[in-house]
N, CA, C and O atoms as a Maestro MAE file, in Angstrom:
{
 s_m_m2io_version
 :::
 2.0.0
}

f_m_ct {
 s_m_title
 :::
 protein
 m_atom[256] {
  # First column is atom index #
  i_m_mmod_type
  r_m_x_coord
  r_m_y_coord
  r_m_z_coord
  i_m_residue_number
  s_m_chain_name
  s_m_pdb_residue_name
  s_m_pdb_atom_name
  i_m_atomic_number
  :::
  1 25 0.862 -1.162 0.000 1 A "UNK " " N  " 7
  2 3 0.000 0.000 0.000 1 A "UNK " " CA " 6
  3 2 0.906 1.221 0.000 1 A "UNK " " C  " 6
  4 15 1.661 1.300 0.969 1 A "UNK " " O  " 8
  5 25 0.977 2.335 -1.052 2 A "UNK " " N  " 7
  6 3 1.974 3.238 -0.907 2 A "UNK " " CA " 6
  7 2 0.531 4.550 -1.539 2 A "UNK " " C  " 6
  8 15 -0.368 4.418 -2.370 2 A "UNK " " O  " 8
  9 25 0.875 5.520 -0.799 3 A "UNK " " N  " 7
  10 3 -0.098 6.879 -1.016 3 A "UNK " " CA " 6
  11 2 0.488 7.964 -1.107 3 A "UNK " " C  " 6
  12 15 1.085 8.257 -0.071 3 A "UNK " " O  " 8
  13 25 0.578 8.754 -1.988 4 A "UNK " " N  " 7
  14 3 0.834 9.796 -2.730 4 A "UNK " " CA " 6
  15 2 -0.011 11.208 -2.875 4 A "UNK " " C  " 6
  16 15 -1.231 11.048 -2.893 4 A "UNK " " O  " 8
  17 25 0.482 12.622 -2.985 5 A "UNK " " N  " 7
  18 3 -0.493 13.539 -3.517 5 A "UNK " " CA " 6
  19 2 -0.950 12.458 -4.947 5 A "UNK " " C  " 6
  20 15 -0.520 11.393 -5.391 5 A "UNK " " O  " 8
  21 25 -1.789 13.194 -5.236 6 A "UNK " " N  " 7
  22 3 -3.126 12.932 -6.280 6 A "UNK " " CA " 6
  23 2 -2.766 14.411 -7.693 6 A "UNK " " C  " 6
  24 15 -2.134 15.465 -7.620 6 A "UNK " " O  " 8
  25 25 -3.463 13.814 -8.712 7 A "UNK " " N  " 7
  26 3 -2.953 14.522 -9.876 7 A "UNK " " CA " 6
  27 2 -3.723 16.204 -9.720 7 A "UNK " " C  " 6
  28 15 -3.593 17.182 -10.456 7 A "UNK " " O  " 8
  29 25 -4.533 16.025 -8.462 8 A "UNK " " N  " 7
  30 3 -5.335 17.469 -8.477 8 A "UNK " " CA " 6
  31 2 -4.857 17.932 -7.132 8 A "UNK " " C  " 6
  32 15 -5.335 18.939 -6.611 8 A "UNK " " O  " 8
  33 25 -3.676 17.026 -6.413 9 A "UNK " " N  " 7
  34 3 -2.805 17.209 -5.420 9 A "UNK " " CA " 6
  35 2 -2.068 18.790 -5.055 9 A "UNK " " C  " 6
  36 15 -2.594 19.562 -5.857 9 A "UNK " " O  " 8
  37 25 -1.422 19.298 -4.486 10 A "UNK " " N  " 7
  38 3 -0.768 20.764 -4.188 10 A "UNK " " CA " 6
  39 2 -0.033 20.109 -4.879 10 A "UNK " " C  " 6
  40 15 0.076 18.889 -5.000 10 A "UNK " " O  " 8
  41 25 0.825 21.472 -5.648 11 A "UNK " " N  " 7
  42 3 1.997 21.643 -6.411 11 A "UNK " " CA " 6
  43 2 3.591 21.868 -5.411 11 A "UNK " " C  " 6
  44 15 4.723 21.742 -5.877 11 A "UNK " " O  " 8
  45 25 3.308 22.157 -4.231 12 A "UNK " " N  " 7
  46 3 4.299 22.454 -3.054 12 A "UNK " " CA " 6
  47 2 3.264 21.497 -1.651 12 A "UNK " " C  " 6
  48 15 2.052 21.426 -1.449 12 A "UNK " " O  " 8
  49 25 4.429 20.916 -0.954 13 A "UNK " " N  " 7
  50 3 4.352 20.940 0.631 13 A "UNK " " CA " 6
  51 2 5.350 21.726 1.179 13 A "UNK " " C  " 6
  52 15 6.357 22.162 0.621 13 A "UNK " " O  " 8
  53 25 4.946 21.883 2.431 14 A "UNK " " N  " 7
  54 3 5.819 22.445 3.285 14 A "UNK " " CA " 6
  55 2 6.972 23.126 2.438 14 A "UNK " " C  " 6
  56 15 8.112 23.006 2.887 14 A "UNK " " O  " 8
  57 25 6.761 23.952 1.049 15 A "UNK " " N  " 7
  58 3 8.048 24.650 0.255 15 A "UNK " " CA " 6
  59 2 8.280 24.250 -0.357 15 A "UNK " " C  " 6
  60 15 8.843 24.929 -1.216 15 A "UNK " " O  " 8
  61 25 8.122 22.606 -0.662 16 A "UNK " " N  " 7
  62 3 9.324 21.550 -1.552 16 A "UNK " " CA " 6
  63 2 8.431 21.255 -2.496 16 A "UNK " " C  " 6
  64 15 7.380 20.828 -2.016 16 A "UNK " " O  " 8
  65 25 8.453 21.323 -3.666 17 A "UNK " " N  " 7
  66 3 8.011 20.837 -4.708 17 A "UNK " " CA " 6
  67 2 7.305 19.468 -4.156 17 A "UNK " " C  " 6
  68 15 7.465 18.932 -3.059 17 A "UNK " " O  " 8
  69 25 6.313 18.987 -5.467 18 A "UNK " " N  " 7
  70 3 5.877 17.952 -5.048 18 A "UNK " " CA " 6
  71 2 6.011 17.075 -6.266 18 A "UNK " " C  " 6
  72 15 6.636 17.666 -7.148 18 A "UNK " " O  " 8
  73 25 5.524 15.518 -6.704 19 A "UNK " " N  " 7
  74 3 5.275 14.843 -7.756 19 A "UNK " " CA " 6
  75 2 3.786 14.123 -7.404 19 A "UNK " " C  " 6
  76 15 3.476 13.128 -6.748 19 A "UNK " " O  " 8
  77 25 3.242 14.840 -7.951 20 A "UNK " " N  " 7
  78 3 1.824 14.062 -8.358 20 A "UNK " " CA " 6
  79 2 1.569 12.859 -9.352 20 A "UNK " " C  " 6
  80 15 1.942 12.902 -10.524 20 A "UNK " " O  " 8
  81 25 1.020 11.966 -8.890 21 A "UNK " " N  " 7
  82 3 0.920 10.918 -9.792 21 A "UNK " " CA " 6
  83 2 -1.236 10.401 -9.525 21 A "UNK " " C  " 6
  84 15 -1.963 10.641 -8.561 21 A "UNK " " O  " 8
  85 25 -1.406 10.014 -10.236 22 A "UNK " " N  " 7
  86 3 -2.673 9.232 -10.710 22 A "UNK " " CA " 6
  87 2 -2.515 7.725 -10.722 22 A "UNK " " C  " 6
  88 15 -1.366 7.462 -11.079 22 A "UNK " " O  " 8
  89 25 -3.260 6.574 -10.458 23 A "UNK " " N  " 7
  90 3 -3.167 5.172 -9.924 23 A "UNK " " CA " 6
  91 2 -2.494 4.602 -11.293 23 A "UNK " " C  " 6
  92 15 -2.156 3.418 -11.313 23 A "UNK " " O  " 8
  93 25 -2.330 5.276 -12.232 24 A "UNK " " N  " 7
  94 3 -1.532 4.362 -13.144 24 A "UNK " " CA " 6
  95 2 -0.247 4.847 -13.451 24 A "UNK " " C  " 6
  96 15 0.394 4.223 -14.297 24 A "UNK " " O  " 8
  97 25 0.206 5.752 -12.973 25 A "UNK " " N  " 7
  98 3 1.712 6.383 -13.382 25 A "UNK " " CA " 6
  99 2 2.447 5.853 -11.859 25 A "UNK " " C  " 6
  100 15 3.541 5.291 -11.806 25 A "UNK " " O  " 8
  101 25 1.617 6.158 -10.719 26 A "UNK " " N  " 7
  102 3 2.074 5.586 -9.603 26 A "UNK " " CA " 6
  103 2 2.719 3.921 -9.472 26 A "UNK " " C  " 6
  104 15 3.732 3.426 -8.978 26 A "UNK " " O  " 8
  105 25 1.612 3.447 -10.150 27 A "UNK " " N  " 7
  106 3 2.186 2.180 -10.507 27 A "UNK " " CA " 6
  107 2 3.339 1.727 -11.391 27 A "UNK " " C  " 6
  108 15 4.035 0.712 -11.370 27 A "UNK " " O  " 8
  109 25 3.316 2.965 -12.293 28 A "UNK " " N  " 7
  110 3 4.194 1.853 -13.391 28 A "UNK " " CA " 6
  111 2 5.630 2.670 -12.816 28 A "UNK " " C  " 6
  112 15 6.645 2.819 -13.496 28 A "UNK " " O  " 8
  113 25 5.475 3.079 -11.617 29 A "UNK " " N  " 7
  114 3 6.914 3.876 -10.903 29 A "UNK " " CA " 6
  115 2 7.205 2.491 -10.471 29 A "UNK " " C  " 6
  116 15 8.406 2.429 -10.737 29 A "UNK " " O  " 8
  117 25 6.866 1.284 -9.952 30 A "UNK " " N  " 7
  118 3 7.319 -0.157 -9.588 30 A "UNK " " CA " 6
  119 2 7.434 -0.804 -10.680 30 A "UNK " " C  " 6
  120 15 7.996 -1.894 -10.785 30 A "UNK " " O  " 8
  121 25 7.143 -0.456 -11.177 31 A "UNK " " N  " 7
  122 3 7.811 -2.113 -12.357 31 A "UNK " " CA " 6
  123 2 6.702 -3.037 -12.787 31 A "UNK " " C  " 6
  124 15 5.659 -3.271 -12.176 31 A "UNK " " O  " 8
  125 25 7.159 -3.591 -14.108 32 A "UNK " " N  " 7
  126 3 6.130 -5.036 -14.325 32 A "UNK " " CA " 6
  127 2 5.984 -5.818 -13.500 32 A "UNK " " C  " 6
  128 15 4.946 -6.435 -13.740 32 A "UNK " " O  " 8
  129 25 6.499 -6.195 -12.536 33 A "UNK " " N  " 7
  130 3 6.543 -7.491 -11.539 33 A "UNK " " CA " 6
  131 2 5.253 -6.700 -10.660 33 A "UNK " " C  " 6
  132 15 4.523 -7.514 -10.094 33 A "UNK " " O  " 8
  133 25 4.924 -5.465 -10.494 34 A "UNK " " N  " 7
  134 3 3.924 -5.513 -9.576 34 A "UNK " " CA " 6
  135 2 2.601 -5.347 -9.961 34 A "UNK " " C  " 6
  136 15 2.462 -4.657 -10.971 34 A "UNK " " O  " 8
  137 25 1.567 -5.788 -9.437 35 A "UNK " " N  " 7
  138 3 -0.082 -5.693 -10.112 35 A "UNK " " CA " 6
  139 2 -1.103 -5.155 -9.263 35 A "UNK " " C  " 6
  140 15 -1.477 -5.639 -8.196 35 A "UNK " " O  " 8
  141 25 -1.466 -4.256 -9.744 36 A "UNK " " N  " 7
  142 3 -2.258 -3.024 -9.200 36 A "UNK " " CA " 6
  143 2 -3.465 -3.523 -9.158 36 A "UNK " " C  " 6
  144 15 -4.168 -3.523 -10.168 36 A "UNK " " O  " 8
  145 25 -4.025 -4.184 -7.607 37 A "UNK " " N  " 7
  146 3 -5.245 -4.218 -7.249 37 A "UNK " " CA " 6
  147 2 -6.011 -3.397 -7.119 37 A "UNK " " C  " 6
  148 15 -7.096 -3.446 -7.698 37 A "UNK " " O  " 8
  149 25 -5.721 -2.571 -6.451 38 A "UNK " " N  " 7
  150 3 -7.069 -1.719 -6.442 38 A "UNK " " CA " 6
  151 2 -6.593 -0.031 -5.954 38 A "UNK " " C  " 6
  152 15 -5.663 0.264 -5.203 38 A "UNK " " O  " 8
  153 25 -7.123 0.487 -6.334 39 A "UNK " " N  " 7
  154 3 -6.796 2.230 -5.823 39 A "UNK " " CA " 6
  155 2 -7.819 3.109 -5.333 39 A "UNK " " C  " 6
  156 15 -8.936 2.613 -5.481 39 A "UNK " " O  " 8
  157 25 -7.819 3.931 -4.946 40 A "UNK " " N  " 7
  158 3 -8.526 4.760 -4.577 40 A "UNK " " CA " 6
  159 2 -8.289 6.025 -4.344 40 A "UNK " " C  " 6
  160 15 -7.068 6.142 -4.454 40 A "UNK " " O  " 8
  161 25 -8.826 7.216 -4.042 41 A "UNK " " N  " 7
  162 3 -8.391 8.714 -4.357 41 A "UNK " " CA " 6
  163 2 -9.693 9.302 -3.119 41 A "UNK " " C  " 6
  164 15 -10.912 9.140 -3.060 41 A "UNK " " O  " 8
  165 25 -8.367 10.265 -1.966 42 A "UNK " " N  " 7
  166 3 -9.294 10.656 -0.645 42 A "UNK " " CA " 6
  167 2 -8.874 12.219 -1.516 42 A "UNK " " C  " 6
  168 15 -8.024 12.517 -2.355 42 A "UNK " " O  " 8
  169 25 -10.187 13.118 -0.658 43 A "UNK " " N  " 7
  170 3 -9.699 14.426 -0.310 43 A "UNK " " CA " 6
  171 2 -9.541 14.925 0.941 43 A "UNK " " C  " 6
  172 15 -10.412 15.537 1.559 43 A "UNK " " O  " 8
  173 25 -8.400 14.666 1.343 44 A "UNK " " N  " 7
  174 3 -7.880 15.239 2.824 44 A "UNK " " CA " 6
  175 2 -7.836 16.590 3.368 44 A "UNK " " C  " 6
  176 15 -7.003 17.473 3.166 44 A "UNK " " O  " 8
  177 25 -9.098 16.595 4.245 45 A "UNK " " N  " 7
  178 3 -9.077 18.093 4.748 45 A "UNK " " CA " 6
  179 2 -7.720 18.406 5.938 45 A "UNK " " C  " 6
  180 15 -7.359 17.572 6.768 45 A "UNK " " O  " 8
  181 25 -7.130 19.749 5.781 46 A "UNK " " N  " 7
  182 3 -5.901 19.565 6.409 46 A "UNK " " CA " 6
  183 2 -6.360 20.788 7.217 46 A "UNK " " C  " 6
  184 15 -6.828 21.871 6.865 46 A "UNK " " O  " 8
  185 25 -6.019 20.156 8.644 47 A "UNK " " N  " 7
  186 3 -5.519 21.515 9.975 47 A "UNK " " CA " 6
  187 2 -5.981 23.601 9.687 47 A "UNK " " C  " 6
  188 15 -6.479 24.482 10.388 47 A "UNK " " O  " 8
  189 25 -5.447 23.509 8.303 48 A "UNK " " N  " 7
  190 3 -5.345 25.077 8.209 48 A "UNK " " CA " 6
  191 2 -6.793 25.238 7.041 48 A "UNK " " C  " 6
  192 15 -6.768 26.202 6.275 48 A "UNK " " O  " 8
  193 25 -7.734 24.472 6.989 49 A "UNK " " N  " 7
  194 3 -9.027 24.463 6.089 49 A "UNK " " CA " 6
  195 2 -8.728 24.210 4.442 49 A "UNK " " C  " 6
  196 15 -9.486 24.152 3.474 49 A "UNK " " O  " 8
  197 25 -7.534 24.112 4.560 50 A "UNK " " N  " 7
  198 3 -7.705 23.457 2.897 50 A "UNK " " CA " 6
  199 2 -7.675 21.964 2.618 50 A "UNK " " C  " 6
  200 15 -7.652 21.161 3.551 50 A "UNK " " O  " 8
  201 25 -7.675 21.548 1.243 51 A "UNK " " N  " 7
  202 3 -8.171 20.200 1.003 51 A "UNK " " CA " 6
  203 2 -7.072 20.073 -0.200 51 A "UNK " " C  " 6
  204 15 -6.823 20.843 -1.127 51 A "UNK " " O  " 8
  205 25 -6.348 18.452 0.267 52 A "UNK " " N  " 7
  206 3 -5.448 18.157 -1.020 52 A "UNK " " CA " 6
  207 2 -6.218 16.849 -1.032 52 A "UNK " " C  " 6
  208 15 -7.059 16.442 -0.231 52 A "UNK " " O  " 8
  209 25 -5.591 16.129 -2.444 53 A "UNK " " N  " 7
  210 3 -6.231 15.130 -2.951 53 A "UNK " " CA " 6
  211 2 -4.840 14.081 -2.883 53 A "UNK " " C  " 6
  212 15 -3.674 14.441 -3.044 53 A "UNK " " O  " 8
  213 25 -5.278 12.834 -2.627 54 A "UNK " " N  " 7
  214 3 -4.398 11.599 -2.106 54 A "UNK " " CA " 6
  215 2 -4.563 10.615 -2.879 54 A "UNK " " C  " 6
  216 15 -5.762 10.386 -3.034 54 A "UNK " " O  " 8
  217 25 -3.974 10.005 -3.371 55 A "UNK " " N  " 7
  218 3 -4.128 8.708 -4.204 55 A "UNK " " CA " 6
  219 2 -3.410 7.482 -3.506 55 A "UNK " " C  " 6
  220 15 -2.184 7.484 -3.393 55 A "UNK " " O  " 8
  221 25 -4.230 6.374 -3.012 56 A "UNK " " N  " 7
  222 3 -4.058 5.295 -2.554 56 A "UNK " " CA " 6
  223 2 -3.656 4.191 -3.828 56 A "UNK " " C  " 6
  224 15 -4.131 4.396 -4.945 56 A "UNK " " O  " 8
  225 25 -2.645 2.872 -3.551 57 A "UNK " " N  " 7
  226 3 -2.427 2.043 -4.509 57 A "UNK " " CA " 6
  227 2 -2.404 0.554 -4.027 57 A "UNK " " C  " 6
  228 15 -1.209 0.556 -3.732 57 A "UNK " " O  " 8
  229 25 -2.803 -0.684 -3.731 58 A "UNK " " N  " 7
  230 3 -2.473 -1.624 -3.495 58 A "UNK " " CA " 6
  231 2 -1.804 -1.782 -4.101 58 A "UNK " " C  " 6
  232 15 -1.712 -0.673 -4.627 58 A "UNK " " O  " 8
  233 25 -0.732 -2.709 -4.809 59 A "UNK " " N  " 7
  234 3 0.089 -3.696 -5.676 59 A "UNK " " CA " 6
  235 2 0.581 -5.128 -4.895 59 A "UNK " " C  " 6
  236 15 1.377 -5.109 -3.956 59 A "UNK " " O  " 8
  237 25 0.177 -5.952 -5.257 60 A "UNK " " N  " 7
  238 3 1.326 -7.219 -5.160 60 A "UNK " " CA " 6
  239 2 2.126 -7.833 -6.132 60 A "UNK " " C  " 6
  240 15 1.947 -8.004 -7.337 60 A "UNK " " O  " 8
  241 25 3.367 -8.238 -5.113 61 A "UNK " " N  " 7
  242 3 3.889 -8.609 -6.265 61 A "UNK " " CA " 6
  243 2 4.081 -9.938 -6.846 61 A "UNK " " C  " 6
  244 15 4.160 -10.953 -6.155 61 A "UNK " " O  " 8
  245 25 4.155 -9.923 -8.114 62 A "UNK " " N  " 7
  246 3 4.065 -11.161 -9.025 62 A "UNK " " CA " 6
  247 2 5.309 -11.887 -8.825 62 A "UNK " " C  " 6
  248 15 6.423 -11.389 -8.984 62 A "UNK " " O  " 8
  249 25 5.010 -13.406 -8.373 63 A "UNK " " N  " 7
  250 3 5.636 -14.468 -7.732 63 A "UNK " " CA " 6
  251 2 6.217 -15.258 -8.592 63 A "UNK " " C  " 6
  252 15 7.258 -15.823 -8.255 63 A "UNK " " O  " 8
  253 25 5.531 -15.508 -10.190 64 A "UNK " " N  " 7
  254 3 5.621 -16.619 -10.984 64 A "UNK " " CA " 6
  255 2 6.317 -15.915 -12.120 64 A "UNK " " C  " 6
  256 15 6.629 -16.539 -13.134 64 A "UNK " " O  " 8
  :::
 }
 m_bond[255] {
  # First column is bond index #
  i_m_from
  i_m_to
  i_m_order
  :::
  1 1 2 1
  2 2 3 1
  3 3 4 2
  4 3 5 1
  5 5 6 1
  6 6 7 1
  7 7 8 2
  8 7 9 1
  9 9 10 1
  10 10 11 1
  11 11 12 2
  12 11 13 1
  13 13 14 1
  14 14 15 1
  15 15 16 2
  16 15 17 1
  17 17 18 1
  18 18 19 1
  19 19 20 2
  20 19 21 1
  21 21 22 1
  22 22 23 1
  23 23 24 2
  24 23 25 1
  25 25 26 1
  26 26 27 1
  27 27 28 2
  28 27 29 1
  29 29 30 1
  30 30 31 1
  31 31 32 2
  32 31 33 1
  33 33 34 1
  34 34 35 1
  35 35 36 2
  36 35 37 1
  37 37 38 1
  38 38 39 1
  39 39 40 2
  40 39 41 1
  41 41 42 1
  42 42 43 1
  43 43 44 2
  44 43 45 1
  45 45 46 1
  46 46 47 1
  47 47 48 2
  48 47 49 1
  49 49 50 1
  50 50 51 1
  51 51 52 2
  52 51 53 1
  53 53 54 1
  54 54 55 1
  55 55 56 2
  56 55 57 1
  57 57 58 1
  58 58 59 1
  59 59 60 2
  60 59 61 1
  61 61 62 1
  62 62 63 1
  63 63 64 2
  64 63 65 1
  65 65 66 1
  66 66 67 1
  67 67 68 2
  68 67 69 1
  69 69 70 1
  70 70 71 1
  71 71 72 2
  72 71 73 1
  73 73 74 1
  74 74 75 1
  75 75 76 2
  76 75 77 1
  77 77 78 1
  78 78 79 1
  79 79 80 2
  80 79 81 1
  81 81 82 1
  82 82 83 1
  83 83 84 2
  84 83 85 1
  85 85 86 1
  86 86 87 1
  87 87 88 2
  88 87 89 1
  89 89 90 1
  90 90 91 1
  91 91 92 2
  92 91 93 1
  93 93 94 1
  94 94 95 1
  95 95 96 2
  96 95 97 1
  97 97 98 1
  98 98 99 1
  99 99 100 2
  100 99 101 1
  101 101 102 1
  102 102 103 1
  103 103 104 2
  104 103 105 1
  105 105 106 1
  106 106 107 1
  107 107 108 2
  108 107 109 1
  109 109 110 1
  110 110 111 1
  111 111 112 2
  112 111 113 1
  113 113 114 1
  114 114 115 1
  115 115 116 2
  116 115 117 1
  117 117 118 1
  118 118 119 1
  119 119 120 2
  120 119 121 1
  121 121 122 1
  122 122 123 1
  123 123 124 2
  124 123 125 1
  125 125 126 1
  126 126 127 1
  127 127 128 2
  128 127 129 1
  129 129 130 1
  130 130 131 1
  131 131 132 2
  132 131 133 1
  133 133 134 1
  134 134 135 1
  135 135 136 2
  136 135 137 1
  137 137 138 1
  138 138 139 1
  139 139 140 2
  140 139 141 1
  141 141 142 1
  142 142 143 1
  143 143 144 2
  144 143 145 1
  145 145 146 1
  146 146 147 1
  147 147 148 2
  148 147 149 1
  149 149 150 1
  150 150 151 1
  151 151 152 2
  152 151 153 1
  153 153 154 1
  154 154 155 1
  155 155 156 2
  156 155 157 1
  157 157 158 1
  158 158 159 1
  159 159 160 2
  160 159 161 1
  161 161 162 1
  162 162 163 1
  163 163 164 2
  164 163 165 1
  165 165 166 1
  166 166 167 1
  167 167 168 2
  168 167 169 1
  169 169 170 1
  170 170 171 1
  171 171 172 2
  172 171 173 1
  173 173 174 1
  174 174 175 1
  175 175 176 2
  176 175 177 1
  177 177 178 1
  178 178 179 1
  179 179 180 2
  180 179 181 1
  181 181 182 1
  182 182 183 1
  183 183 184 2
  184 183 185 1
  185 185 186 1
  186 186 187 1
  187 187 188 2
  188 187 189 1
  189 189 190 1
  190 190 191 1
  191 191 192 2
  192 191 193 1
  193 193 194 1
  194 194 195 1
  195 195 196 2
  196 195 197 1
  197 197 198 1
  198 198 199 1
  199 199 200 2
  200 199 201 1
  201 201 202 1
  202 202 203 1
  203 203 204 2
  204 203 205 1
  205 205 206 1
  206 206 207 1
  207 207 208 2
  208 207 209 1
  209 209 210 1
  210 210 211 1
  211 211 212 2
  212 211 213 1
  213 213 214 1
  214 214 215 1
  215 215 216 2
  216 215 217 1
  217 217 218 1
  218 218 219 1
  219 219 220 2
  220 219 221 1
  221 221 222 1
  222 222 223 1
  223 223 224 2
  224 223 225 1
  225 225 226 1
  226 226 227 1
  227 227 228 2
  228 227 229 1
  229 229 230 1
  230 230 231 1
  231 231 232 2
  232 231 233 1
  233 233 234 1
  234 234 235 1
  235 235 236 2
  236 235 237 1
  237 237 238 1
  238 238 239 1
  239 239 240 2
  240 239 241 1
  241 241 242 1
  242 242 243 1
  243 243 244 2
  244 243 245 1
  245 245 246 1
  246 246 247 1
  247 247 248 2
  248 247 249 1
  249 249 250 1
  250 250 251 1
  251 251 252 2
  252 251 253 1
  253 253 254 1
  254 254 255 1
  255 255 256 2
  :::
 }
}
């Protein structure tokens, strides 16, 4: 399970640039060996009233 800003994600955290990815670019950042069960996409309300977008990824990896 690895989670990421989201492609409608902030462009900066805390100053530092960010990389946004979407459940299929996120994935193919691992490789063929891994297979993308299932994903999902939160909008996280944060502390100071704004809202970023999160992209969730299962993958396992391929054994055979």
């Amino acid at each position: 399970m690895v989670s990421t800003f989201g492609p409608e994600g902030p462009a900066k955290c805390s100053g530092l640039d960010v990389v946004r990815y979407d459940a299929d670019s996120l994935h193919t950042e691992f490789g063929a060996r891994f297979h993308l069960v299932e994903s999902a996409t939160e909008l996280h309300q944060t502390p100071f009233g704004t809202t970023q977008q999160f992209v969730y990824c299962y993958c396992t990896l391929e054994t055979a």
